[in-house]
C-alpha positions, 0 to 999 in steps of 0.5 A: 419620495425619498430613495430607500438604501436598502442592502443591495444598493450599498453592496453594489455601490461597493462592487461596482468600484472594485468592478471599474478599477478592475476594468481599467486594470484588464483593458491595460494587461490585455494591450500590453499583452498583445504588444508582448505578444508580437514582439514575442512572435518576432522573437521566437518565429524570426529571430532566434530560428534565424540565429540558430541556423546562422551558427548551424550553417558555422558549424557545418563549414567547420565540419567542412573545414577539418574533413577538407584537411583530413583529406589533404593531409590522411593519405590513407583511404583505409578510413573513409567515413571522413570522405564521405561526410564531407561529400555528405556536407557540400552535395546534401547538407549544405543546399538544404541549409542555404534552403531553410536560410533563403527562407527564413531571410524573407523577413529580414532586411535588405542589408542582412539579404545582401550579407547572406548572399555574399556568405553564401557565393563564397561558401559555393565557390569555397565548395568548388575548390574543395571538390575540383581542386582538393577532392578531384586531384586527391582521388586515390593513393597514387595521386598523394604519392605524385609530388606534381599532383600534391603540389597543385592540390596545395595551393588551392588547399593554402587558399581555401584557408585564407577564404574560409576564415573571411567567411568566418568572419562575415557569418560572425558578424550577421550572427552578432546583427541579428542577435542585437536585433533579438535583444532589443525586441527583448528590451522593448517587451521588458519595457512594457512588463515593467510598465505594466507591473508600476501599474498593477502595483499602483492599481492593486495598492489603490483597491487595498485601501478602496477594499478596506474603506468599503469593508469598514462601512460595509461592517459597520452598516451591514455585518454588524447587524448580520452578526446579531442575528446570526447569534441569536439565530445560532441560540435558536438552533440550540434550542435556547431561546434568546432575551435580546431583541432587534432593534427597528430600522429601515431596510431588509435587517430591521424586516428579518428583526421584526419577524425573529422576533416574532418568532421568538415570541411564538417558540416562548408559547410554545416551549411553555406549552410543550411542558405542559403536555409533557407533565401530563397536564393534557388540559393546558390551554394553547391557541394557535397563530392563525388557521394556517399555523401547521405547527400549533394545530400540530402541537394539539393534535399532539396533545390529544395523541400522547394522552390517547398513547399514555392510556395505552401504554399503561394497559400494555405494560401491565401486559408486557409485565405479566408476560416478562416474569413467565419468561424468565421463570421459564429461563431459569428453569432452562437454565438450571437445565443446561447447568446440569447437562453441562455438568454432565457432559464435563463429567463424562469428558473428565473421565475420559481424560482419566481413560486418555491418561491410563493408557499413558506410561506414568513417568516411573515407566518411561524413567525405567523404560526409556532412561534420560528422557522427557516428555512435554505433554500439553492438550489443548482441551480437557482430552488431547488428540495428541499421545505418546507410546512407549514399550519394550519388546526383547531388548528392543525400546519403543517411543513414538509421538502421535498427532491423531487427527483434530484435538479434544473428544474426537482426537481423543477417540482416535489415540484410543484406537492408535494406542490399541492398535500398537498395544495389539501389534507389539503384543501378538505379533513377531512385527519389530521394524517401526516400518513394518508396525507402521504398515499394520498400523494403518491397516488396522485404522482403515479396517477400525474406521471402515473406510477405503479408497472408493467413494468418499474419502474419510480424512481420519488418521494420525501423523507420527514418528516411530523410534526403535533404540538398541541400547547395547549397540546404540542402533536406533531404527525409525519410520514416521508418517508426515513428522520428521526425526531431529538428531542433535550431534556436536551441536549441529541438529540433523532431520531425518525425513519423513513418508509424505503420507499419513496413517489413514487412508492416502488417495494414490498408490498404497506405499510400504513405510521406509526404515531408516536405521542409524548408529547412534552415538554417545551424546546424541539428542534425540526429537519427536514431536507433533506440530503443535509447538511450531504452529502456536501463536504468540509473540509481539505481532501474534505470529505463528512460532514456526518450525525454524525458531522450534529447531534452533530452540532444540539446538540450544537445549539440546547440551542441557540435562533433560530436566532443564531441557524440559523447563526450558522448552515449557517456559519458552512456549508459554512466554511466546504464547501470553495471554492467547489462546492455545491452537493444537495439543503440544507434544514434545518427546527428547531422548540423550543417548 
C-alpha cells in the first residue's frame, strides 16, 4: 500500500532538518560556553583579585614610603595625622593585606607563592626599621633637635630607600606575571568565541538556504493551495459567493475543497431561497440537506414565522396609524398653547423692561446731572439685575452702580426695591454721607424682604459703590459694599477698597459702612462698575476677561473723551466675547472731572 504524504508529513520533514541543524548548533554553544565559562571563572575569581590587590599592597608602601619621610624630615608634631596613619598602615592595614594576599595566592604557582613571600619578608623587615629606627628614635621635638639622634635615624632612613625601591621592583614584576597570565586566559576564551562564531556563521548561512528550499516547496505543494481557499473563504465571509471551484487531490486540501465546495453549492440554494421569501413569495419550495441540517429547518420555520408577523404587522400599523394622527393633533393643539403662554409671558417681561427702564435717568438727566460721563449698560436678559442711580440733593451729585443679586426677573425685582429704597432715603430723609445711605439702604432690604439673622439665612442683597461729588470744591465721598472705587490720575489707576460686606443680611457682627472722602482733582477719572465685564468669557481659549485686563483697559481709556471711552470699552467687550453667550448684566459708570 503506497504511503499517503499528507500535509503533517511534509511539514515535519521540513522542521525536522531545521530541528537537527539547530541541535548540532546548541550542542557546540553549550560546550564552548562552559569552556568561556571556567576560563572566565579563572579570570575573574583568581586573577583580576589577585592583580588588584597586588597594586593595593603598592599603593600602600607609597603610602608608607611618603608618611616615613614626612616623619624624618616634618619636625613639627603640630600635624599628626600623617603620624598616625602610617601607624595605621604597618600595625592594621598591612597584616590585613598580607591576609587577603596569603588567600588569594592558594591558587597560584609555586614560583608566584615564593615571590609573594620574599615581597612580603622585606616589606616586614622594612617595617621594623621604620618603627625601631625611624618612628622610635624620632619620638618628640627634642629627639630631631639632637644631632647624635638625627644621625642614627638617617642611616637607616638612607637604607630603607635603597630597600623599598627592591620591593618596588619585585611587587612590579608578580603584577606583570599574573597580568600575562590574565591576558592569555582572555585569549584562550577570545579563541573559542571566534570558533564559535566561524561556526554559527556557516551554520545560520546553511539554514538560510535550507529555510528558502523548504519554503519554495512548502509554497508551491501547500501555501498556494491554502491561498485559494482562503480567498474564497474570504468572499464567503462577504457574502458573495464564489464561481471557482477546488480542484480534487489527495491529501486534507483536496478534502476541505470537496466540502467547500459543497458548501458553496447549498449557501447557492439557500441565497436563492431567502429571496424568495423576502419578496413575499412564502410558497417558495426548499428542501433541506438532511434531517439534521438546522440551518434549512431554520430557513422553513423562518418562512412560516415572517408570513404569520407580516399579517400581523399590517393590522398593527393600521392601529399604530389611527393612534399617531390623534397624537399629533393633540400636540399642535399644545403647542398652539404654549406659543400663546410664551407670548404672554414675554409680553409681561417687556414691560417690566419698559418699568426697569423708567425708573433709569435718560441720558438728558445724566448729561445735566452728571456732566462728562457715560454709562455702558448691557443686560443680560431681556430685565437686567444690574442699575444705575443718579440724583441730585442741594448741591451735592449722587451715582452709584448696583449689582442686585442674580440677573433676569429676579435681579430685576431686587433694583426695583434698591432704586425705592434710595429714591425714599434721598427724598424724605436729611441722610447725605453715601455711608450713612448705604446703612439705611440695607435696613430698608432686610425689612423689604422680612429676613434676619436667626434661622435660614436668605442671600438676597446687592454689591454696590456710592459716589457723592461736590463739584464747587471738587470733594467726592463714597462708601461701596463689595465693588471697589477706581481713580485714574496722571495715568496711574488708584482703587479705593470696598466693606467686605453686601446690602443684605451678613452672618456676623452688624458692621456701619466706612466714608471715605477724597479731593479731587482736574483730570481725574472716575470707575464704577459691576462685576459683569471682568468675569465675561471670550477670547481665544474661552477664558474669563478677569479684573486685571479690565484695569489696564480703563487706564488705557482713561485720557479718552467719554464718548470714545464708551465706544472703546463696548467694542473691547464685544471682540472678547465672539460668538459665546453673555454670563451676567455689565455695568460700567465713568465720570472726568
Amino acid at each position: 500500500m503506497a504511503i499517503r504524504f499528507t500535509i503533517g508529513r511534509k511539514i515535519g520533514l521540513g522542521f525536522g532538518s531545521f530541528i537537527v541543524l539547530t541541535m548540532i548548533a546548541f550542542i557546540l554553544t553549550v560546550v564552548t560556553l562552559n569552556d568561556s565559562k571556567r576560563q572566565t571563572e579563572i579570570v575573574v575569581g583568581q586573577v583580576t583579585p589577585s592583580v588588584a590587590e597586588l597594586k593595593e599592597l603598592n599603593l600602600l608602601l607609597q603610602r608608607s614610603h611618603t608618611n616615613v619621610s614626612k616623619w624624618f624630615y616634618n619636625k613639627s608634631f603640630n600635624d599628626i595625622e600623617f603620624r598616625d596613619e602610617l601607624k595605621n598602615i604597618i600595625r592594621i592595614e598591612y597584616p590585613e593585606k598580607k591576609k587577603l594576599l596569603m588567600a588569594l595566592s592558594t591558587t597560584w604557582s609555586a614560583d608566584e607563592k615564593t615571590q609573594l613571600k620574599v615581597i612580603f619578608g622585606r616589606v616586614e623587615t622594612l617595617f621594623k626599621i621604620y618603627q625601631n629606627e625611624i618612628i622610635g628614635q624620632l619620638n618628640s621635638a627634642e629627639a630631631y633637635e639632637d644631632p647624635n639622634i638625627y644621625m642614627m635615624a638617617r642611616l637607616p632612613y638612607e637604607d630603607s630607600e635603597v630597600n623599598i625601591k627592591t620591593i618596588y621592583r619585585n611587587l612590579n614584576s608578580l603584577i606583570a606575571f599574573k597580568q600575562e597570565a590574565a591576558e592569555k586566559v582572555k585569549d584562550d576564551m577570545f579563541d573559542s568565541f571566534k570558533f564559535l562564531k566561524g561556526f554559527v556563521q556557516a551554520l545560520g548561512i546553511t539554514l538560510v538556504i535550507g529555510g528558502l528550499l523548504i519554503a519554495l516547496y512548502t509554497t508551491r505543494s501547500i501555501t498556494k493551495p491554502i491561498q485559494v481557499l482562503k480567498k474564497m473563504l474570504l468572499s464567503m465571509g462577504l457574502g458573495v459567493l464564489p464561481k471557482e471551484r477546488i480542484q480534487t487531490r489527495s491529501d486534507e486540501v483536496g478534502e476541505m475543497g470537496i466540502a467547500l465546495n459543497e458548501l458553496i453549492q447549498s449557501m447557492e440554494q439557500t441565497t436563492k431561497f431567502a429571496k424568495e421569501t423576502g419578496a413575499g413569495k412564502f410558497d417558495a419550495n426548499y428542501k433541506p440537506l438532511s434531517k439534521d441540517d438546522s440551518l434549512g429547518h431554520a430557513l422553513l420555520k423562518m418562512r412560516d414565522d415572517l408570513a404569520e408577523n407580516e399579517r400581523s404587522l399590517e393590522r398593527k400599523v393600521m392601529e399604530r396609524t389611527e393612534e399617531v394622527v390623534r397624537q399629533k393633533s393633540e400636540i399642535e393643539n399644545k403647542n398652539e398653547e404654549l406659543e400663546i403662554l410664551y407670548k404672554q409671558v414675554t409680553d409681561s417681561i417687556h414691560y417690566a423692561k419698559r418699568i426697569q427702564e423708567a425708573i433709569l435717568p435718560p441720558e438728558s438727566i445724566i448729561d445735566q446731572i452728571l456732566p462728562n460721563s457715560f454709562v455702558l449698560f448691557k443686560p443680560k436678559d431681556i430685565v437686567s439685575g444690574d442699575f444705575y442711580w443718579i440724583e441730585k440733593k442741594n448741591n451735592l451729585t449722587y451715582f452709584a452702580a448696583v449689582d442686585c443679586t442674580g440677573h433676569g426677573v429676579p435681579g430685576a425685582f431686587m433694583s426695583l426695591v434698591g432704586h425705592n429704597i434710595l429714591k425714599d432715603i434721598i427724598s424724605n430723609t436729611d441722610v447725605i454721607k453715601p455711608a450713612e445711605i448705604l446703612n439705611k439702604l440695607r435696613d430698608g432690604v432686610i425689612n423689604t424682604l422680612h429676613v434676619s439673622n436667626k434661622g435660614t439665612q436668605s442671600k438676597d442683597g446687592m454689591d454696590i459703590t456710592l459716589c457723592c461729588i461736590n463739584y464747587d470744591t471738587l470733594e467726592l465721598q463714597y462708601a461701596a459694599a463689595y465693588n471697589p472705587l477706581y481713580i485714574v490720575r496722571n495715568g496711574e489707576l488708584i482703587q479705593h477698597e470696598a466693606n467686605k460686606f453686601p446690602i443684605g443680611v451678613f452672618i456676623g457682627e452688624k458692621e456701619d459702612f466706612a466714608n471715605t472722602t477724597i479731593q479731587l482733582q482736574k483730570g481725574d477719572q472716575l470707575y464704577l462698575f459691576s462685576d459683569g465685564y471682568a468675569d465675561q468669557f471670550g477670547g481665544p481659549k474661552g477664558k474669563k476677561f478677569m479684573v486685571g485686563n479690565f484695569r489696564k483697559v480703563l487706564t488705557h481709556v482713561s485720557s479718552m473723551q467719554v464718548k470714545e471711552q464708551f465706544d472703546h470699552l463696548d467694542k473691547t467687550l464685544s471682540a472678547w466675547q465672539g460668538d459665546l453667550e453673555q454670563v451676567d448684566d455689565v455695568l460700567v459708570i465713568g465720570v472726568k472731572v
